[in-house]
C-alpha positions in Angstrom: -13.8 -177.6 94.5 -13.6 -173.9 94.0 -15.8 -171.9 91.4 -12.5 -171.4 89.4 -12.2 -175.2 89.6 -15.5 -175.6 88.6 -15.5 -173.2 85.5 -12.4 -174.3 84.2 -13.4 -178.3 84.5 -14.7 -178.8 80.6 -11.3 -176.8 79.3 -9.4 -179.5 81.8 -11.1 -182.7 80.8 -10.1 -181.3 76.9 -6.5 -181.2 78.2 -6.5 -177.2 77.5 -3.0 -175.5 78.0 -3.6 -173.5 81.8 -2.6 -170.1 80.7 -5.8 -170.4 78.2 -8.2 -172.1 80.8 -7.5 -169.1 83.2 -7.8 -166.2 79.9 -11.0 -168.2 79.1 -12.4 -168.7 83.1 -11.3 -165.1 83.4 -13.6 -163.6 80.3 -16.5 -166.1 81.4 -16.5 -165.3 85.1 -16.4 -161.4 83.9 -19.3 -161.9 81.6 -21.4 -163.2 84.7 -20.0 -160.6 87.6 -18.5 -163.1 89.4 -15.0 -162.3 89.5 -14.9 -162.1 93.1 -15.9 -165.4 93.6 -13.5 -167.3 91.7 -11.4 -168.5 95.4 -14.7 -169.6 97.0 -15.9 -173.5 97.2 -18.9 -174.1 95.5 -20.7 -175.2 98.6 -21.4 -172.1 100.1 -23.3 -170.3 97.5 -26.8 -168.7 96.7 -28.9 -169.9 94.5 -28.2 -166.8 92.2 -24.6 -167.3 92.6 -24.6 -171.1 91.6 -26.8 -170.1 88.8 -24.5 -167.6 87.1 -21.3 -170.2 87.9 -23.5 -173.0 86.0 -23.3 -170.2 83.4 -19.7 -169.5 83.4 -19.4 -172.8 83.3 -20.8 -173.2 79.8 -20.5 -169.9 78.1 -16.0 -170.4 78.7 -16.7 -173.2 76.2 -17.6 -171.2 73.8 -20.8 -172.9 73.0 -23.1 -172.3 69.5 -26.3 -172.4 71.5 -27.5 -172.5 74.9 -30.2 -174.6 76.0 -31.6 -173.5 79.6 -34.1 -175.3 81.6 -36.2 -173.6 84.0 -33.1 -171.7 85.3 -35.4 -168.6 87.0 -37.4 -171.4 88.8 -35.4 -171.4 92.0 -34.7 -167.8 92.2 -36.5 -165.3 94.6 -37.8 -161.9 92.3 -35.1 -160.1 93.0 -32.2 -162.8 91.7 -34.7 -163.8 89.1 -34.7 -159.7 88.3 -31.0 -159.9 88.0 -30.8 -163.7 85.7 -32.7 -161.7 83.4 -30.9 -158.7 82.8 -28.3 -161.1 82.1 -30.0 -163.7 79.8 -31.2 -160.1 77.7 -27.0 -159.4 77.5 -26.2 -162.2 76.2 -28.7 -162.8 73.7 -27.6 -159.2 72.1 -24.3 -160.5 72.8 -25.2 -162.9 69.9 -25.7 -165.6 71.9 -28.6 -167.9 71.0 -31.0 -169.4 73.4 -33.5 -171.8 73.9 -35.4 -171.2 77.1 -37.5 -173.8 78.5 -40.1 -172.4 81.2 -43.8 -173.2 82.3 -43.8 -168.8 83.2 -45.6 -166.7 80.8 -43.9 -163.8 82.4 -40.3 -165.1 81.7 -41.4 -165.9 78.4 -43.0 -162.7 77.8 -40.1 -160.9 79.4 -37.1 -162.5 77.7 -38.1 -164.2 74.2 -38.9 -163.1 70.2 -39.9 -165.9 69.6 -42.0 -168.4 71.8 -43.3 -172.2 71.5 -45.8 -173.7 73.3 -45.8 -177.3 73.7 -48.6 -179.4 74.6 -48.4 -183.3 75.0 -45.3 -183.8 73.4 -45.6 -181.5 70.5 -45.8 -177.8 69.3 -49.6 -176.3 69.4 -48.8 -172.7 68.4 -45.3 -171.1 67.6 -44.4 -167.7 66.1 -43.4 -163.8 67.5 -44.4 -163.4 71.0 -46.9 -161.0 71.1 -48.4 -163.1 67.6 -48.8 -166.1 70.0 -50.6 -164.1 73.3 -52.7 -162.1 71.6 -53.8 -164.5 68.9 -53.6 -167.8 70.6 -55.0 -170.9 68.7 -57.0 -172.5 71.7 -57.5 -172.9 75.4 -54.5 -174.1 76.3 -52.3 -171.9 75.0 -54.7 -169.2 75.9 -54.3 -170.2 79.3 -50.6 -170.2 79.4 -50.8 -166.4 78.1 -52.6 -165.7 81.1 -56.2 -165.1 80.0 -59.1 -166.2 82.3 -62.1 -164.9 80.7 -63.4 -167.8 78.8 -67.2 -168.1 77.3 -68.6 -171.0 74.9 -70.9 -168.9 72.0 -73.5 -169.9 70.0 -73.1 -167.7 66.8 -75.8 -165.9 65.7 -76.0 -164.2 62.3 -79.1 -162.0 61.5 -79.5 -158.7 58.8 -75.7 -158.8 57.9 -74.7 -158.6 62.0 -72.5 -161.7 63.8 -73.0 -162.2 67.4 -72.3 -164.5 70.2 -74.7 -165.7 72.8 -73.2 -166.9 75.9 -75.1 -170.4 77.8 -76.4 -167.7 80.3 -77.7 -165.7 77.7 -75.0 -163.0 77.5 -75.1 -161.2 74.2 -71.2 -160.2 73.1 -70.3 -158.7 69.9 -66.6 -159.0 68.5 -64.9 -158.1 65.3 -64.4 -161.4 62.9 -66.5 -163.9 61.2 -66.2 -167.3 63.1 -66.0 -170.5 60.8 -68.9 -172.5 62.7 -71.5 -171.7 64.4 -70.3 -172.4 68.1 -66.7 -170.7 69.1 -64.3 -169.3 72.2 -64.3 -165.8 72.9 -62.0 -164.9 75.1 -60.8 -161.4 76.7 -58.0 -160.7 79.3 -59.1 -159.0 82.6 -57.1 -155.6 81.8 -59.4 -155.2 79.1 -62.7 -154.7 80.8 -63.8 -151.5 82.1 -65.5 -151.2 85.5 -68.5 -148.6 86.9 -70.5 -148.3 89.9 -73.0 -146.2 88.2 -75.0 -147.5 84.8 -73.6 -145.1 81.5 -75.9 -142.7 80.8 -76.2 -144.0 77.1 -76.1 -148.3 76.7 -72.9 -149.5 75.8 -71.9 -152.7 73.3 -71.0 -155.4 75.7 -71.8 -153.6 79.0 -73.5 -156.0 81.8 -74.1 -155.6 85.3 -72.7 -158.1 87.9 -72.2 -158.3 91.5 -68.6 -158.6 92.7 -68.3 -162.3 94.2 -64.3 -162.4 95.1 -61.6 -159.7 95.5 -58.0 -160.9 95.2 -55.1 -158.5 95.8 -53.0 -158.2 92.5 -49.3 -156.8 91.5 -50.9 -153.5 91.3 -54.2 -153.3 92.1 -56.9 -156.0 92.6 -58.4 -158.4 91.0 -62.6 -159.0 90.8 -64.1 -161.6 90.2 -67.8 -160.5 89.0 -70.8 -162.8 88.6 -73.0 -161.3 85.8 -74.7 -164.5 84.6 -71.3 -165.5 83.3 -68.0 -164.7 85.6 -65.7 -162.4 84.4 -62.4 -161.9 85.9 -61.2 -158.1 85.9 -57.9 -156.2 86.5 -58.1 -152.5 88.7 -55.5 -150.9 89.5 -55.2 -149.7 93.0 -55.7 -145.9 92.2 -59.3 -147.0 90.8 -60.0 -149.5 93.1 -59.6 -147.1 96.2 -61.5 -144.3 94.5 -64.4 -146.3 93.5 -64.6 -147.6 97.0 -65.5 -151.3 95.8 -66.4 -153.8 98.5 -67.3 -157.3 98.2 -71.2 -157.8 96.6 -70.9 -154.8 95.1 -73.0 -154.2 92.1 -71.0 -152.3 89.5 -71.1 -152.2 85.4 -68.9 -153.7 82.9 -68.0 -153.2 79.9 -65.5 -153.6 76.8 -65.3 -153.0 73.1 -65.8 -155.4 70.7 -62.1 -155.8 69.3 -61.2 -156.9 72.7 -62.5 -160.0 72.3 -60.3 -162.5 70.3 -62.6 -165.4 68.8 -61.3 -168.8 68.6 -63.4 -170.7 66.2 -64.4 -174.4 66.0 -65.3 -176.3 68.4 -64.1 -174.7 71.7 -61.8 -177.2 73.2 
């Protein structure tokens, strides 16, 4: 069958006059930038290709909503790159879309709105940067691509709220947790990094000693044991002029309304 066949089969099996199937394969295969593939067999495609035929295929019927289903997932970056631009045009298009993906990045990349769904139902749904930066528990925490995670003990003395990590980590945060045990959580970006102790002591600074060293999108990524382990982001200008090495001592440190507190019971 050839992509034209392919396109036009949903019009055909509706028993759709031709001179309208080709006007409507026409305006879908233009929408998708696949005009000149309209003579080719659908058996010799890329993935990208097939994608944007699939597509075609179900924008020419003219549809209220589409409902897509991990279509990035077989896509190297730069066809994924390209998928995107077009999911954005259609959505301002008017086109309405429900996305299903297990990528925080697509999600981030393409939704305003974003659900999270955990054993059969939804956990946390709302705006997308509402859900990542707020997120209700681990799991969704997770998803949203945090990785610093420490279980506090709540401590409340002379008006002040604190946590207490189990190795004895004092952090303090913005917010009144409801119990007296909680989640703190803080993304890696969000923690700064020295080789030399601040002159004056900082809230939340700790020394650790740099256990792991994972190259990153655009830097690297530490992992540093200071009683607890925190995982932190450097970009590669900062890495290189700090000169880290693995077992490196350095400093951390980050401000209290960094921290987002999940309260309860930490799950």
């Amino acid at each position: 069958m050839t992509v034209f066949g392919n396109i036009a089969y949903p019009l055909k099996v509706r028993n759709m006059a031709e001179d309208l199937i080709r006007s409507k394969v026409t305006e879908s295969a233009g929408q998708m930038n696949i005009m000149h593939l309209l003579n080719r067999t659908t058996g010799n495609l890329s993935g990208g290709e097939r994608q944007r035929i699939a597509l075609a295929r179900t924008l020419v019927t003219a549809p209220r909503l589409l409902l897509l289903d991990e279509p990035l997932s077989s896509l190297d970056a730069s066809l994924k790159d390209d998928m995107k631009r077009l999911l954005r045009k259609l959505n301002r298009e008017g086109h309405t879309i429900i996305h299903v993906t297990h990528d925080y990045n697509d999600a981030l990349s393409l939704a305003h709105r974003v659900g999270v769904i955990h054993n059969g139902r939804i956990i946390q749904e709302g705006p997308v940067n509402d859900v990542f930066n707020r997120p209700v528990n681990r799991f969704v925490a997770r998803y949203a691509g945090y990785k610093n995670f420490f279980r506090l003990n709540v401590l409340r003395e002379n008006g002040e709220i604190r946590g207490i990590s189990r190795n004895n980590l004092e952090f303090k945060f913005i917010g009144n947790p409801s119990s007296e045990e909680c989640l703190a959580i803080l993304r890696n970006e969000a923690i700064k990094i020295g080789k030399e102790k601040p002159e004056e002591d900082k809230i939340n600074m700790f020394q650790g000693r740099i256990s792991e060293m994972i190259p990153a999108e655009h830097g690297m990524e530490l992992e540093v044991d200071a009683g607890d382990r925190f995982f932190i982001t450097v970009l590669a200008k900062e890495f290189n002029e700090l000169g880290l090495k693995l077992n490196d001592t350095i400093w951390i440190s980050f401000l209290p309304d960094s921290v987002t507190i999940i309260s309860g019971q930490p799950d």
